[in-house]
C-alpha positions as CSV (number, residue, x, y, z in Angstrom):
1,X,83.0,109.1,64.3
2,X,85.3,106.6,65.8
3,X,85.5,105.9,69.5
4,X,88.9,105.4,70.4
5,X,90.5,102.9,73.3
6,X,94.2,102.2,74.5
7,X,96.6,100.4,76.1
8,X,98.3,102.2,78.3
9,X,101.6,101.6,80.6
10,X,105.3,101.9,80.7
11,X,106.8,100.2,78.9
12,X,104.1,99.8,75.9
13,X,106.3,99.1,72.7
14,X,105.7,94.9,73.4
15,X,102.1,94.6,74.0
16,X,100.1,92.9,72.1
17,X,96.8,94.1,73.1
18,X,96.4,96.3,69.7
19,X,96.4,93.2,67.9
20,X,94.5,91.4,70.2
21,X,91.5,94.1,70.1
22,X,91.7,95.1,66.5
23,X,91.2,91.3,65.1
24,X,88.0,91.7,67.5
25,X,86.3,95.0,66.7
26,X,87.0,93.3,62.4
27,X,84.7,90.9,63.4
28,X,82.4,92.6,64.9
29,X,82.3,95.3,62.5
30,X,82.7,97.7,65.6
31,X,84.0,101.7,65.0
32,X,86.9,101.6,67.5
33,X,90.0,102.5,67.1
34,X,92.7,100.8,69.1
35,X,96.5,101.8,69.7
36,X,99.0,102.0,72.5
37,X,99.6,104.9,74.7
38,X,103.0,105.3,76.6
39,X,101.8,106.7,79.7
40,X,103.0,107.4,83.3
41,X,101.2,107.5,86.6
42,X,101.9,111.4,86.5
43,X,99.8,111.4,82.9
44,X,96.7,110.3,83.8
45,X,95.1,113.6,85.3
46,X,96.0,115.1,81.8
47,X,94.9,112.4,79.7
48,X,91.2,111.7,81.5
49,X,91.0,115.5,80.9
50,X,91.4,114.9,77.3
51,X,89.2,112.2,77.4
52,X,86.3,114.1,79.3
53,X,86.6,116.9,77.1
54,X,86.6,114.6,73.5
55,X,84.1,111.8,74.8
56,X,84.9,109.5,72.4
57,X,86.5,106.5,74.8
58,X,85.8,103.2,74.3
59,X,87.8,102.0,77.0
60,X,91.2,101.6,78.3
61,X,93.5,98.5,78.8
62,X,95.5,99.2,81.5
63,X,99.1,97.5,82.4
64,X,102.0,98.5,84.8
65,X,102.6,100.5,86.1
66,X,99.0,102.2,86.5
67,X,97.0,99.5,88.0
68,X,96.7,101.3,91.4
69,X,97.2,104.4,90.0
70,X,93.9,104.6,87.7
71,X,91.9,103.2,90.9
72,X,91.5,107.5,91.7
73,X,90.0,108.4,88.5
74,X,86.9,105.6,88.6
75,X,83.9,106.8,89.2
76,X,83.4,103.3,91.2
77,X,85.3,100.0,90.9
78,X,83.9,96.1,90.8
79,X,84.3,93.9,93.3
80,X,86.6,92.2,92.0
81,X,89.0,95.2,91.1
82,X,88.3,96.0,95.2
83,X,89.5,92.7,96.1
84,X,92.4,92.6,94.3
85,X,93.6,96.6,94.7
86,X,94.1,96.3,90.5
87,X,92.2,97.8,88.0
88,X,93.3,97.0,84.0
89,X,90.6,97.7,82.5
90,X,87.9,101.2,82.8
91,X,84.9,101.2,80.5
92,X,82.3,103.7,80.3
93,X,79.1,104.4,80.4
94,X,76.4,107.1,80.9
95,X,80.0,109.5,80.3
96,X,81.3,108.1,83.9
97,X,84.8,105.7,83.9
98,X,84.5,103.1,86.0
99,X,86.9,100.1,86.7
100,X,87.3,96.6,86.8
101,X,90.1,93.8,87.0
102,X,89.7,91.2,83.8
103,X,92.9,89.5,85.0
104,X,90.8,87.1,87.1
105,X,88.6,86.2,84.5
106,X,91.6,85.5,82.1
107,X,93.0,83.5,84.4
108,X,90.4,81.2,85.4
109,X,88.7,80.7,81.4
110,X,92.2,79.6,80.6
111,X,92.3,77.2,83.5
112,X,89.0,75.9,82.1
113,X,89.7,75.8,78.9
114,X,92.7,73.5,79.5
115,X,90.5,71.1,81.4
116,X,90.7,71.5,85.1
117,X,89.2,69.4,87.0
118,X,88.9,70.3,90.9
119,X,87.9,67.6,93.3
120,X,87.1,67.9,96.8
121,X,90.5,68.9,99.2
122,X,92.3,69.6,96.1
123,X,95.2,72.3,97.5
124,X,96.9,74.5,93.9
125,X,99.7,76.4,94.2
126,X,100.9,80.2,93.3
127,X,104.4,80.7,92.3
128,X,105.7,84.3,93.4
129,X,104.0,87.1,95.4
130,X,103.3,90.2,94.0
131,X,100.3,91.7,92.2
132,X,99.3,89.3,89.6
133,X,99.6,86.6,92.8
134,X,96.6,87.8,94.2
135,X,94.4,88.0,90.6
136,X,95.9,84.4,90.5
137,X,94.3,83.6,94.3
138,X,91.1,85.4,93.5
139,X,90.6,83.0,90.5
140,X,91.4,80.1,92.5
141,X,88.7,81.3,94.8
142,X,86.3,81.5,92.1
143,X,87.1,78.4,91.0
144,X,86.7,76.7,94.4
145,X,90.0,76.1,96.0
146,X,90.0,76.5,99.6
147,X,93.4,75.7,100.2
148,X,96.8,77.6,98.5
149,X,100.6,77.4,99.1
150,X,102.0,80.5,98.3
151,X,105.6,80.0,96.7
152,X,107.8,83.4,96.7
153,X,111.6,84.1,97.8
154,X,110.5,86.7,100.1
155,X,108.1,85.0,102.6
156,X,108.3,88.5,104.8
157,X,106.6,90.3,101.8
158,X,102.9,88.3,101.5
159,X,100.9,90.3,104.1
160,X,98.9,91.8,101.6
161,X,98.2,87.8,100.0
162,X,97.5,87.0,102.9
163,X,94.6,89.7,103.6
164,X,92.8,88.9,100.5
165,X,93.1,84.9,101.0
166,X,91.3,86.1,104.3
167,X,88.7,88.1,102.6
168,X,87.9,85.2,100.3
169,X,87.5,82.2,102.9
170,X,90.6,80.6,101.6
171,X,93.6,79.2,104.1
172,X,96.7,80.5,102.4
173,X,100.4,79.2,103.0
174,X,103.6,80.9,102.8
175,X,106.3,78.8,101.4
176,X,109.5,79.7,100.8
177,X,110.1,79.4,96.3
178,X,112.9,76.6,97.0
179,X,110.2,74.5,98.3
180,X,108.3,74.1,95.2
181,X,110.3,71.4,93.6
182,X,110.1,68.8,96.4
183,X,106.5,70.2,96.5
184,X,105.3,70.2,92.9
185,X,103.7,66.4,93.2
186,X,100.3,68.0,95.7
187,X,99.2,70.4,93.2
188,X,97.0,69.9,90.1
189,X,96.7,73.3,89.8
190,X,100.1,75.5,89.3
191,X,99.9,79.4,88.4
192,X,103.0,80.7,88.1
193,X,103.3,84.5,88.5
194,X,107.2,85.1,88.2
195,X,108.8,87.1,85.6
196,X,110.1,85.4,82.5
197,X,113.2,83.7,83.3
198,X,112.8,83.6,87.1
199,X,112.1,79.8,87.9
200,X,115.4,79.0,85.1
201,X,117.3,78.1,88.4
202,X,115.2,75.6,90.2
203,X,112.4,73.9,87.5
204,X,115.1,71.7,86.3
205,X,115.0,70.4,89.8
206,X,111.2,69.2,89.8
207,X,111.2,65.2,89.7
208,X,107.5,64.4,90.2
209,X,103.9,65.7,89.7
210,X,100.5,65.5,90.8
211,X,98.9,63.1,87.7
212,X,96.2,65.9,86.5
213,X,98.9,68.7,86.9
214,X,98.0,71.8,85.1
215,X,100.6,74.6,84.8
216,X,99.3,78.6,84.2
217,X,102.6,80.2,83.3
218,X,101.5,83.8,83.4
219,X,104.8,85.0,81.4
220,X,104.9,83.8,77.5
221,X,107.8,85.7,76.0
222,X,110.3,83.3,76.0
223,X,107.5,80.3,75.1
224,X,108.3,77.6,76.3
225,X,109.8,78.4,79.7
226,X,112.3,76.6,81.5
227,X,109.7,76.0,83.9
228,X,106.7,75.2,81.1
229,X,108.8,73.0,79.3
230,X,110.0,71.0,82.4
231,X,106.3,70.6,83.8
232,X,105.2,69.2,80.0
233,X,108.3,66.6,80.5
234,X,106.8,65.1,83.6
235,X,103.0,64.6,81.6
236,X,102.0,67.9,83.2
237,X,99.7,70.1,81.0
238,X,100.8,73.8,80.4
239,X,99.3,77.0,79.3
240,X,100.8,79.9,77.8
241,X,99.9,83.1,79.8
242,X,99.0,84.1,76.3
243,X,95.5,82.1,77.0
244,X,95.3,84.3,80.1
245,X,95.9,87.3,77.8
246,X,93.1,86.2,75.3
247,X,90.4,85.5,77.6
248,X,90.8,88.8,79.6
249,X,90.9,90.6,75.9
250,X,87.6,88.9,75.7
251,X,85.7,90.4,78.7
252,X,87.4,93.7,78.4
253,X,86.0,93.8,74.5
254,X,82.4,92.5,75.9
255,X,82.8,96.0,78.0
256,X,84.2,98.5,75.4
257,X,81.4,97.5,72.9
258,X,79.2,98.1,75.6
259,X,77.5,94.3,74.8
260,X,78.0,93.6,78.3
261,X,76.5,96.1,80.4
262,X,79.0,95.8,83.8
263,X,81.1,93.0,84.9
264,X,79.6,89.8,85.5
265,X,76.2,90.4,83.0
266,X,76.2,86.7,80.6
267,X,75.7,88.9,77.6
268,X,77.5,87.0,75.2
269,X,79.5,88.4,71.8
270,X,77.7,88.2,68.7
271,X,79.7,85.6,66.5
272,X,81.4,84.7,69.7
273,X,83.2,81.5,68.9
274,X,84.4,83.4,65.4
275,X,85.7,86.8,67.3
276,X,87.4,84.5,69.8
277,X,89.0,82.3,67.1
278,X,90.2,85.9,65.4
279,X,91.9,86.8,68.8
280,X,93.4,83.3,68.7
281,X,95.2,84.0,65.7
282,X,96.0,87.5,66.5
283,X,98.2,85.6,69.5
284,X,99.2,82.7,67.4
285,X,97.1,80.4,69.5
286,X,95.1,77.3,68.3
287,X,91.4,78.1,67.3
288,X,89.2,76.9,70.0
């Protein structure tokens, strides 16, 4: 019998994730069956009912705007997904849910992928404040930034940034967003959070970059951005927050096979590089 998994949230008609999963589980020859689910913050008592009672759950993708929300049905949550207040993914295993935020991983194997570099006193720089702001600083953490300007219209509204740059050892600084242009030369590290079309107004304004600048652009639909296309002008590098979405696929899929045991075990995918290269062209990205 198949095990099922979803993607769940509200809106779910644009995601991608069911192609995303499906080109993996080919590969791997797994028996799970992967599809969207509309869902609500007021469906979730009904639908971990149904999934208690069936057993057959893979896993579940989650998206806004359940993030918080699915935190109360976990039977316990990483430490990363306790960081960051967001869970998007819950695998499980021994018949218990449990929860876990891939975001962060997505975030920094993209970064990687593209080539960052970090040297000693490098400062990067976040672009907007809300959730997906503080995956964004947690990844930075990882990846050994001690120092972050925080870029978001409403300055007032970071306190909970702030607390986590606190919990990670890392000296955070509210700007205010129509700083970054004059700004955009410190950082070779840029994640920008906002929603698509957001930056349109000022990224025309950026004259000048760090040399190694490398642009996360966490919104893909419109690709290239105003803001993507403008960093690439300057000699910048950029990356699609598709990459993000690929490389949290990834982990979530190491989960919902059960290959990987929890979050953080090195167990790799069998035919890694060949499931990966599948997901790639489920997203119309290069092969890697």
């Amino acid at each position: 019998m198949s095990s099922r998994a979803w993607v769940l949230g509200h809106p779910i008609d644009h995601s991608l994730s069911p192609s995303l999963h499906s080109a993996a589980y080919a590969v791997l020859d797994a028996d799970i069956v992967y599809d969207r689910r509309d869902t609500l913050p007021e469906d979730l008592p009904a639908l971990f009912e149904l999934i208690e009672r069936d057993g057959d759950c893979a896993g579940l993708s989650v998206t806004m705007p359940l993030k918080t929300a699915v935190i109360d049905f976990c039977t316990d949550i990483s430490d990363v997904a306790r960081v960051t207040g967001a869970v998007n993914t819950v695998y499980w295993r021994d018949g218990l849910p449990y929860g876990h935020n891939t975001d962060v991983y997505g975030i920094t194997a993209a970064l990687t992928h593209a080539g960052l570099k970090i040297q000693e006193g490098d400062r990067a720089a976040i672009v907007g404040g809300g959730a997906t702001a503080i995956s964004a600083l947690t990844a930075l953490s990882q990846l050994g930034y001690r120092r972050v300007d925080i870029f978001a219209r409403s300055v007032h509204k970071l306190d909970p940034l702030l607390q986590v740059a606190d919990q990670l050892g890392v000296q955070a600084y509210p700007r205010d967003l129509n700083e970054f242009p004059v700004g955009a030369f410190a950082y070779p590290c840029i994640i920008s959070t906002l929603p698509a079309h957001a930056a349109d107004e000022w990224a025309p304004q950026i004259q000048a970059l760090h040399p190694a600048a490398i642009l996360l652009d966490v919104a893909y639909n419109p690709w290239p951005s105003v803001l993507a296309e403008r960093i690439q002008a300057l000699g910048g590098t950029v990356v699609s927050g598709k990459e993000m979405l690929l490389y949290q696929g990834v982990e979530q899929v190491r989960l919902f096979t059960g290959i990987q045991s929890r979050p953080g075990d090195s167990a790799p995918l069998p035919n890694e590089r060949q499931v990966i290269n599948a997901m790639c062209a489920a997203l119309d990205l290069p092969a890697r």
